[in-house]
Structure formats: structure tokens, C-alpha cells
C-alpha positions in Angstrom: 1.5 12.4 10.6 4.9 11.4 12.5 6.2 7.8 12.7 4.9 7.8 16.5 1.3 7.4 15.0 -0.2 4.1 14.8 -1.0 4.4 11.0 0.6 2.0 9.0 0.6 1.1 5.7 -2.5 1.4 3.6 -4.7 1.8 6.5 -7.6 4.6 7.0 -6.6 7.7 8.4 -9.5 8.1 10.7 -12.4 5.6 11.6 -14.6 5.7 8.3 -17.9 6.4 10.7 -16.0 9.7 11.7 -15.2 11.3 8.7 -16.7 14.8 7.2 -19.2 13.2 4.7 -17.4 14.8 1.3 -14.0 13.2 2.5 -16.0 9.7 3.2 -17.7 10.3 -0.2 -14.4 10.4 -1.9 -13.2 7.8 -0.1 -15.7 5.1 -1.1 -15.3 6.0 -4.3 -11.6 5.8 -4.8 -11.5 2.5 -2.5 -14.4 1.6 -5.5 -11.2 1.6 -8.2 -9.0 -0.4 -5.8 -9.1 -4.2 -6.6 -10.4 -6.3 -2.9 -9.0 -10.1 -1.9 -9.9 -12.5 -4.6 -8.8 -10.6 -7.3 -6.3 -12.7 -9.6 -4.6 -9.4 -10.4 -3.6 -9.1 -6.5 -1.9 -12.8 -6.9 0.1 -11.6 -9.6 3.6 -10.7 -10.2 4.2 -7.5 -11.7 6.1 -6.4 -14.9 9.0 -4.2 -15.1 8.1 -1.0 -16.4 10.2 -0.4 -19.7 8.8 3.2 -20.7 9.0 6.1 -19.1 6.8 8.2 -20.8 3.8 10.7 -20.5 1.4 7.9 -19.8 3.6 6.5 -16.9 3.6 10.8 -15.5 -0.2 10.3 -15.5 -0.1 6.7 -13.9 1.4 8.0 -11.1 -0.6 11.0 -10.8 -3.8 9.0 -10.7 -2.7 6.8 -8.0 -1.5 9.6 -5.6 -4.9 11.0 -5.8 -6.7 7.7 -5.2 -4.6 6.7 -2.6 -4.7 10.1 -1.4 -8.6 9.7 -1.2 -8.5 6.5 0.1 -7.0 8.0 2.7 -3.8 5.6 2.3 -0.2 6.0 3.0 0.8 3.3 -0.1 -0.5 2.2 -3.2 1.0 -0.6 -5.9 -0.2 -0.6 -9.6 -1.3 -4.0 -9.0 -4.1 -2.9 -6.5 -5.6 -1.0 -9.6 -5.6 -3.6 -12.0 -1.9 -2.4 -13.4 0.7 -5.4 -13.9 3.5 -2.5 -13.4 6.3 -2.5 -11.2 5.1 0.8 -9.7 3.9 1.8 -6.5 3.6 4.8 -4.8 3.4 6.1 -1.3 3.3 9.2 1.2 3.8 8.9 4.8 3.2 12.5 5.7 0.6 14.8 4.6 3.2 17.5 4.0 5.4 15.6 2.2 5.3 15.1 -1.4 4.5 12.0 -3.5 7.0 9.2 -3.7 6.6 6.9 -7.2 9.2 4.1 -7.7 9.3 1.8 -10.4 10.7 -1.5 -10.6 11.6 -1.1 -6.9 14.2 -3.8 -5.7 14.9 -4.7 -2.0 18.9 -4.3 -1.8 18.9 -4.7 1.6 17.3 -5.0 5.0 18.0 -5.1 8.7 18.3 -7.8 10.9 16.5 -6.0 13.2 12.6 -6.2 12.5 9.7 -4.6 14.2 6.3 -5.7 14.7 3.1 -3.6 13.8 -0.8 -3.0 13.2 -0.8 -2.8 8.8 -3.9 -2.1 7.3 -4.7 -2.4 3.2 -6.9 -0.9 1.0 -7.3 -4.1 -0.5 -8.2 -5.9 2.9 -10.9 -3.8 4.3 -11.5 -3.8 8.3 -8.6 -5.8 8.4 -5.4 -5.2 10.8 -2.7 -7.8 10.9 0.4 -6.7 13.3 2.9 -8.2 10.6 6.7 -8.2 12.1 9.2 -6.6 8.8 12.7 -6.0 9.2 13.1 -2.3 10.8 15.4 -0.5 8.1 16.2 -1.2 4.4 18.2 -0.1 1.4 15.9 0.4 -1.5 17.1 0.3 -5.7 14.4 1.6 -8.2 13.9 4.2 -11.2 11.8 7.4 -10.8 9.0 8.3 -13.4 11.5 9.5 -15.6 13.7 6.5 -15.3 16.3 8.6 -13.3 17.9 5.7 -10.9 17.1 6.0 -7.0 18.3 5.2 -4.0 16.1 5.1 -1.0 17.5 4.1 2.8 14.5 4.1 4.8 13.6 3.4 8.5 10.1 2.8 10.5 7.3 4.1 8.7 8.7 4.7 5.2 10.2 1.2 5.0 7.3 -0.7 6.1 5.0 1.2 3.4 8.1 0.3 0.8 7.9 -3.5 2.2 4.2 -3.6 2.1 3.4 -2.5 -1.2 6.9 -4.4 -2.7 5.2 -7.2 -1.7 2.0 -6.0 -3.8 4.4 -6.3 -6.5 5.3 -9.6 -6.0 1.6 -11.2 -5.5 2.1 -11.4 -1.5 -0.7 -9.8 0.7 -0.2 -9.1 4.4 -2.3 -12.8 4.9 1.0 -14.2 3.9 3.2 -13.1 6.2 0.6 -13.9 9.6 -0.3 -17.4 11.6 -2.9 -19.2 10.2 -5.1 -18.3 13.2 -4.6 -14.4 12.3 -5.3 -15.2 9.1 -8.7 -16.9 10.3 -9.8 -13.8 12.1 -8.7 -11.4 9.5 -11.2 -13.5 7.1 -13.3 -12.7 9.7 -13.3 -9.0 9.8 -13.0 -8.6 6.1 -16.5 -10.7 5.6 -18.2 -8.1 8.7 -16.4 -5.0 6.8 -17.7 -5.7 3.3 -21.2 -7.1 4.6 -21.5 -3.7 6.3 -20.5 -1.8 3.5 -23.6 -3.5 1.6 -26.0 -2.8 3.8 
């Protein structure tokens, strides 16, 4: 997947009626594990993550494989019912997984760009949601290691999306209130057809 695609954070990889029904199976049921709007948890503000242990290795490891079958680019521990600072993320198939823990926004570009963000926690809904282009990321790795991450179009709206996860904000937040009416909208159709 290159930065050119319109994929953004979150969002299905391919229209869920298309898929190859053992990657839709999997799908459904890792998007089953990932907590939908009205969950307190989502409103939350995360924890700092103060071990970095063997449980925190396998932490990680399960959320790159459900957001991997979820077909997602991002994932925050919050979305799974985790109050850690931790979210991880993978904005090309060949690349391998990104986990950062008690990331920390440094800096960010005056510049900003508008796009199309899906979340696995909003779904059917798209919300172009305008984020400063480029920013300078602080956080730990799973070993507690410090990092350092500059990042640019994709890779630092996926870092902005699910920081925000972190902090209790959902892409609703940062819309007009009429986007946020439609959005309500298409997330009622998505899980009523999902039902049936």
C-alpha cells in the first residue's frame, strides 16, 4: 500500500462485500474484540505503561494480529478494552509492526492536510478530518528502549489518529456538527446491516 492510496487510518482495506469469505470471516471476528462508539473505555484517557515486560511482548502481538485482521492500518490499547498508553500500527503490508508506548506529540507542522479516516471503532463511517501534515513523535518501544519517530502523510495521520485514542478523542471530535450528524447516520445503517 503507498501513501497515494486512499486508505487512511483504521479503515477497511477492501469493501467488506468484496472480500474472499475466510479473510471476511476473520475480519468480523477480530472487529468482534474491538470496542464500537458508546463504549466508556473509548472516552477514556489512557495510562502510562510502567512495565515492560513479557505480558506487554504479547500485548502487542495480539493487537498486530487483530488489527491485521481487521484489516486496519492502526490500533490503540483503548479500542480493546486496555487503559495502556500503547497503540500500534502498519501502513504497509511489507512493512513490519510499529508498537509505541506512551507516545507523546513533540511536534507538528503548521501545514495540515485534509482526508477520508475510517475507524474500527466507527463502522461505515468516513469523516475527511484535516491533521497537521508532518510531526515529531517521543515514545518507548516494548522494551522501553526510547524512540524517536518524524513522520509524514500516511504514517503521521495513523500516529495522530490512534494518539488521540489515547487521549479519549474519536474522529467525531475533530468534524462539524453536521458531519458528525451524517456519520451517526452511517454508523446506525452499518451496524443494522451487520445484524441482519
Amino acid at each position: 500500500m503507498s501513501e497515494l492510496d486512499v486508505v487512511e487510518p483504521e479503515q477497511e482495506q477492501e469493501h467488506p462485500d468484496e472480500l474472499d469469505p475466510e479473510v471476511k470471516a476473520r475480519r468480523d471476528a477480530a472487529l468482534a474484540h474491538v470496542r464500537k462508539l458508546g463504549d466508556p473505555v473509548l472516552r477514556a484517557k489512557a495510562l502510562r505503561v510502567e512495565r515492560f515486560d513479557d505480558l506487554l511482548q504479547d500485548e502487542v502481538q495480539r493487537m498486530g494480529a487483530l488489527m491485521d485482521d481487521a484489516l486496519g492500518v492502526g490500533l490503540a490499547a483503548t479500542q480493546v478494552g486496555v487503559l495502556h498508553r500503547l497503540l500500534v500500527y502498519r501502513t504497509d503490508s511489507e512493512a513490519s509492526l510499529v508498537a509505541l508506548a506512551n507516545p507523546v506529540i513533540e511536534w507538528a507542522s503548521e501545514e495540515t492536510e485534509a482526508a477520508d479516516e475510517g475507524c474500527l471503532s466507527l463502522p461505515g463511517v468516513h469523516l475527511e478530518v484535516t491533521r497537521p501534515a508532518r510531526v515529531r513523535v517521543s515514545a518507548q518501544d516494548p522494551a522501553g528502549e526510547p524512540v524517536e519517530i518524524e513522520a509524514e502523510g500516511l504514517e503521521a495521520r495513523v500516529i495522530q489518529h490512534e494518539v488521540d485514542h489515547l487521549d479519549g478523542i474519536l474522529i467525531l471530535d475533530r468534524v462539524s456538527k453536521e458531519q458528525r450528524k451524517q456519520a451517526m447516520r452511517e454508523l446506525r445503517q452499518a451496524l443494522s446491516g451487520r445484524d441482519a
